[in-house]
C-alpha positions as a Python dict, from the first residue, in 0.01 Angstrom:
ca = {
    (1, 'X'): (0, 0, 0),
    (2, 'X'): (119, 327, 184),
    (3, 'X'): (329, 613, 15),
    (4, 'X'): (432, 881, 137),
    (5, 'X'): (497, 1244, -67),
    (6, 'X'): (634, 1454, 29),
    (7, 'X'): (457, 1888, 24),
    (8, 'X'): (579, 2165, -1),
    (9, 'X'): (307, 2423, 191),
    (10, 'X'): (309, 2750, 58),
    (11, 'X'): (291, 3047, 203),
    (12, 'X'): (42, 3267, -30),
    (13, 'X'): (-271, 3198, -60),
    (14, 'X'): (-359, 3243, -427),
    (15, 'X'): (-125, 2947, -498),
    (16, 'X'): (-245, 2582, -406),
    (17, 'X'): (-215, 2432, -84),
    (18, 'X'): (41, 2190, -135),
    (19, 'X'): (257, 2090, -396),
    (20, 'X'): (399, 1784, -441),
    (21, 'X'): (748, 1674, -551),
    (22, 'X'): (1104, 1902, -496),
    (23, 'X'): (1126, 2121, -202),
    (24, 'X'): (1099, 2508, -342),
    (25, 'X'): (1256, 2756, -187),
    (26, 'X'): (1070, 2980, 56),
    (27, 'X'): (865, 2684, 107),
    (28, 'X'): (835, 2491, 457),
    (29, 'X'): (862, 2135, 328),
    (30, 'X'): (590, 1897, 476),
    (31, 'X'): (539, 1463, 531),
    (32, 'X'): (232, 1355, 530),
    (33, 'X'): (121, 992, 428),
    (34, 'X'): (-104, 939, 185),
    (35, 'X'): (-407, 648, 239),
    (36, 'X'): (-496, 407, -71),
    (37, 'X'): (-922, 422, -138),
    (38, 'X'): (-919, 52, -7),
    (39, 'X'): (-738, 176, 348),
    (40, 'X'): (-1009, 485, 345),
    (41, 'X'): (-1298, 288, 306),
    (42, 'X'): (-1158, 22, 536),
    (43, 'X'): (-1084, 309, 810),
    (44, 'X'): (-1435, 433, 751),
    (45, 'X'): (-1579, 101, 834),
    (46, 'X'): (-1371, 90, 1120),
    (47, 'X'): (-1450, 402, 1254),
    (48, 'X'): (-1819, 340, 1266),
    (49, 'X'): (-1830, 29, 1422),
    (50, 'X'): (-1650, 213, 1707),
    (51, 'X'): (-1969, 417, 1773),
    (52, 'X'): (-2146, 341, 2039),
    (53, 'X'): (-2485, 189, 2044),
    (54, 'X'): (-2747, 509, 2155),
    (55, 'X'): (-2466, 758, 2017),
    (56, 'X'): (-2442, 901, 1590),
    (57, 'X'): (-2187, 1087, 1466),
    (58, 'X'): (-2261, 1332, 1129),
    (59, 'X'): (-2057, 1199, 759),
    (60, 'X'): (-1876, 1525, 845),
    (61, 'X'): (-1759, 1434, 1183),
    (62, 'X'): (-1647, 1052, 1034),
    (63, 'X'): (-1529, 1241, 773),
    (64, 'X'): (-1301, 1542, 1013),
    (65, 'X'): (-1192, 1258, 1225),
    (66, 'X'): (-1022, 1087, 959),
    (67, 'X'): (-854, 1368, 816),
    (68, 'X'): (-494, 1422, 986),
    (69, 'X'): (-451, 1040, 894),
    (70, 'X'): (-583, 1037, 583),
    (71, 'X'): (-622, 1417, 384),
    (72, 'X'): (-939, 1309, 260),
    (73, 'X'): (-1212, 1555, 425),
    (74, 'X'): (-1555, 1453, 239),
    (75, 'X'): (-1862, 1355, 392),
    (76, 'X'): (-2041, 1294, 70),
    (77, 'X'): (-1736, 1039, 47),
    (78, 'X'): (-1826, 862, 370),
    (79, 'X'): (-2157, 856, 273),
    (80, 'X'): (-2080, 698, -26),
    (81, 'X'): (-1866, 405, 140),
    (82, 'X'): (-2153, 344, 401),
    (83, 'X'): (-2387, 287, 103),
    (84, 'X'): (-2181, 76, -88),
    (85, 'X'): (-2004, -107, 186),
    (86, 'X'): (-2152, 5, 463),
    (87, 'X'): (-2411, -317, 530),
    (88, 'X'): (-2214, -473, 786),
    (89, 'X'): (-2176, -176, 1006),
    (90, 'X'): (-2416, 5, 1220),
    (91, 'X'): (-2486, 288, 936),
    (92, 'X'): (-2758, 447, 1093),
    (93, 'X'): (-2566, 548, 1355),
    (94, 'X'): (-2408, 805, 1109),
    (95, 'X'): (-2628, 1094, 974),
    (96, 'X'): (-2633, 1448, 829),
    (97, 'X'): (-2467, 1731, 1041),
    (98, 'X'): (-2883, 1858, 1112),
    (99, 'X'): (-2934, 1498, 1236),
    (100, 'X'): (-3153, 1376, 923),
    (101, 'X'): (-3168, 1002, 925),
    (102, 'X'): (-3001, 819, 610),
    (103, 'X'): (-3156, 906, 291),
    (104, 'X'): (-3419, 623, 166),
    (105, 'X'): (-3341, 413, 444),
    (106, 'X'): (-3530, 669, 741),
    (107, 'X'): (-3784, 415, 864),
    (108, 'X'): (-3514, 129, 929),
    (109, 'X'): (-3297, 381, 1061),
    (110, 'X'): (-3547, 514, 1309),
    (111, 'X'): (-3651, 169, 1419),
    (112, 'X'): (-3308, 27, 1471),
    (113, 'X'): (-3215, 405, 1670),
    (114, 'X'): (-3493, 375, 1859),
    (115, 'X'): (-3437, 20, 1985),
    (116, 'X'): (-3070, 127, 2100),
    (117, 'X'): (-3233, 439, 2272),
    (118, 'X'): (-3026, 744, 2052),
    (119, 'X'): (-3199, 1045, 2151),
    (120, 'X'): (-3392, 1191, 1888),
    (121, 'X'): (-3555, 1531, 1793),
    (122, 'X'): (-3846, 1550, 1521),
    (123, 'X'): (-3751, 1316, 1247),
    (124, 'X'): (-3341, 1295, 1320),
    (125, 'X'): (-3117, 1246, 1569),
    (126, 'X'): (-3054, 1470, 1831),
    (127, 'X'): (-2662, 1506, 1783),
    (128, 'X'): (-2595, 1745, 2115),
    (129, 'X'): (-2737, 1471, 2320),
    (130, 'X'): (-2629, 1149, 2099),
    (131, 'X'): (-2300, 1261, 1988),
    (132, 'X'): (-1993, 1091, 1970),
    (133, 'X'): (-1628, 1113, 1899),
    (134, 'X'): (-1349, 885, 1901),
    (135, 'X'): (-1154, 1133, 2140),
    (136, 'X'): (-1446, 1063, 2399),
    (137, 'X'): (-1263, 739, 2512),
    (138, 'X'): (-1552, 496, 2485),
    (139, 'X'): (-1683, 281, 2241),
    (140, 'X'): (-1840, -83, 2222),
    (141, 'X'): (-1547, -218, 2414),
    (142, 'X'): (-1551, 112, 2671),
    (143, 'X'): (-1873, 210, 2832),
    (144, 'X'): (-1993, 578, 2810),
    (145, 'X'): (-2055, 804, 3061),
}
């Protein structure tokens, strides 16, 4: 189910961000559609089966790149989804914004990284050389340059 609210942004910055419900004067009134936690984790999903074998993206990245859509800006909350739901996905394709493989799963991680061929530095992924973004235009169904 999708709603959408509609925010008022204000314009100091001691208040909140947004508020939601009647426009207020010396306000600029905002739309901006608000995602159910089934759609979120379902986009999350999504979103990482996009990435490329032999690319990673950080939870933060997932996490930025579902923002606009969503308003949800957590990567503790994508890493949550990917351990919960996350087992029919390539998970360890997503790691920490240093590059650390996947908490308590490292060794399956590494193995199944280093059978795609992600580039990797020390014990993590090397994210300027294995990074990837939606924006970049390829994925499984688009090859990468």
């Amino acid at each position: 189910m999708t709603t959408t609210l509609r925010a008022a942004v204000t314009l100091s910055r001691t208040r909140p961000f947004c508020d939601v419900g009647r426009p207020v004067p010396g306000r600029v009134p905002i739309w901006w559609r608000v995602v159910g936690p089934e759609e979120y984790v379902e986009a999350v999903l999504e979103l990482v089966e996009r990435i490329p074998p032999g690319r990673a993206m950080s939870y933060g990245a997932v996490a930025d790149a579902l923002a606009e859509r969503s308003g949800r800006t957590s990567p503790r909350l994508v890493g949550s989804i990917l351990a919960r739901h996350g087992g029919g996905v390539p998970w360890h394709r997503v790691v920490t914004s240093s590059g650390r493989l996947p908490p308590g799963h490292e060794h399956q991680a590494r193995a199944r990284l280093l059978a795609e061929g992600t580039p990797l530095r020390g014990d993590g992924v090397d994210l300027r050389a294995a990074g990837w973004s939606p924006e970049s235009g390829c994925d499984r169904r688009h090859k990468c340059e």
